[in-house]
C-alpha positions in Angstrom: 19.8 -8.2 0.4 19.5 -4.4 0.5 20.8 -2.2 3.5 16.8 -2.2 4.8 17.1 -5.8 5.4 14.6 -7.0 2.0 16.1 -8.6 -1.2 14.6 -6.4 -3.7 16.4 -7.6 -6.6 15.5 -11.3 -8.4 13.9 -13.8 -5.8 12.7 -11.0 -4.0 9.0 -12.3 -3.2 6.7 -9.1 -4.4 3.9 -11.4 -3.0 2.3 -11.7 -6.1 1.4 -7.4 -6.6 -1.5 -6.9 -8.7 -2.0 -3.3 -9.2 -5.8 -2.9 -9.2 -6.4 0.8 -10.0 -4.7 4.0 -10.0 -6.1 7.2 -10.4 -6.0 10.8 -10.4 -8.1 12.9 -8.4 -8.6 16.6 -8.5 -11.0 18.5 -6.8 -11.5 22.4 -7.7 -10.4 25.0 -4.9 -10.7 29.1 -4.8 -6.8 29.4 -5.2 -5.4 26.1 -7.0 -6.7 22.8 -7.2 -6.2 19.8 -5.0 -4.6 16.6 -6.2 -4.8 13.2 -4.9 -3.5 9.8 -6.4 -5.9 6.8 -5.3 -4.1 3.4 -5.7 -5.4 -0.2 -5.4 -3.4 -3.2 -5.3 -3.3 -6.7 -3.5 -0.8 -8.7 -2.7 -0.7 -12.6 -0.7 -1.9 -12.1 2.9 0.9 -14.3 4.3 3.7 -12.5 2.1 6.6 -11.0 2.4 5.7 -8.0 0.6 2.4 -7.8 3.0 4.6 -8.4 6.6 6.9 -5.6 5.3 4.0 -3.3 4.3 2.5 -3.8 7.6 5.7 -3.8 9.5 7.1 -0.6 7.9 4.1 0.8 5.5 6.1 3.8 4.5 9.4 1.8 3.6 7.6 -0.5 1.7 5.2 2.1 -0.4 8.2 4.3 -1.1 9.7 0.9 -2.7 6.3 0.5 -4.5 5.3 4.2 -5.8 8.6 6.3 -5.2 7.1 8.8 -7.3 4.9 9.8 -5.2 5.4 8.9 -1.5 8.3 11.3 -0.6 10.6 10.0 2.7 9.1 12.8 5.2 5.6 11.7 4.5 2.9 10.4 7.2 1.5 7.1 6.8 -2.0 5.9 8.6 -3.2 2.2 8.1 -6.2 1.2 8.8 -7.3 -2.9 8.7 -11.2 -3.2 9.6 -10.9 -6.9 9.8 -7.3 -7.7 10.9 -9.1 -9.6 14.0 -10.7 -12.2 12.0 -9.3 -15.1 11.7 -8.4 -16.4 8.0 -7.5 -20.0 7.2 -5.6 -21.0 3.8 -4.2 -18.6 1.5 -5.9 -15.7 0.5 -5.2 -11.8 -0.4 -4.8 -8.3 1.4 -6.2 -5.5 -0.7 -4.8 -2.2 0.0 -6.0 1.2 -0.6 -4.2 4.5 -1.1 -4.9 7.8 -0.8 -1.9 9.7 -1.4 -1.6 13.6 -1.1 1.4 15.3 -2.5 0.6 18.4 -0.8 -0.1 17.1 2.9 2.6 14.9 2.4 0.6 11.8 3.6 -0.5 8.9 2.7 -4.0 7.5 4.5 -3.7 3.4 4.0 -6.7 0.7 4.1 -5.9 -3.0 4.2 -8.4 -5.3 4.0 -8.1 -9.2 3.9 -10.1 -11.2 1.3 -11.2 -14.5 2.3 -10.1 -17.8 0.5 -13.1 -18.7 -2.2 -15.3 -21.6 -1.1 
């Protein structure tokens, strides 16, 4: 167990990470151009991985993309459907917009229903 309180090495339950998508985004401006990195992944709603993401979102997306979410940035999550209620497994998708130059990181986390 590390000094943050989470076994990262072998064990340590990643809540079954599937990166989904991760791409570059640049968007011409007069003086230079602004860059964004959009990233997708899900994990298991009832997790490990997902509590800690949810508990301590910056923490726990350092640990994921450390080249690219910097210890002084801002995180924002939002969860349009955190108040419905979910019964048996199923996955938390999460959505990244992360800005180098702002130095923050706008989160979405959305939970996918078990299929029928």
């Amino acid at each position: 167990m590390d000094d943050d309180g989470y076994d990262d090495g072998i064990g340590y339950d990643d809540g079954e990470f599937v990166e989904i998508a991760s791409t570059v985004i640049t968007v011409d401006r007069e003086d230079a151009p602004y860059v964004a990195v959009h990233k997708q992944f899900s994990v298991l709603s009832d997790s490990n991985e997902n509590e800690r993401l949810l508990l301590d979102p910056l923490d726990g997306l350092r640990a994921r993309y450390p080249n690219e979410i910097g210890p002084n940035y801002t995180v924002s999550v939002l969860r349009p459907n955190a108040h419905v209620k979910r019964k048996g497994p199923h996955r938390a998708i999460w959505q990244l917009t992360i800005s180098a130059e702002e130095k923050r990181v706008d989160a979405t986390v959305t939970r996918v229903p078990p299929a029928s």
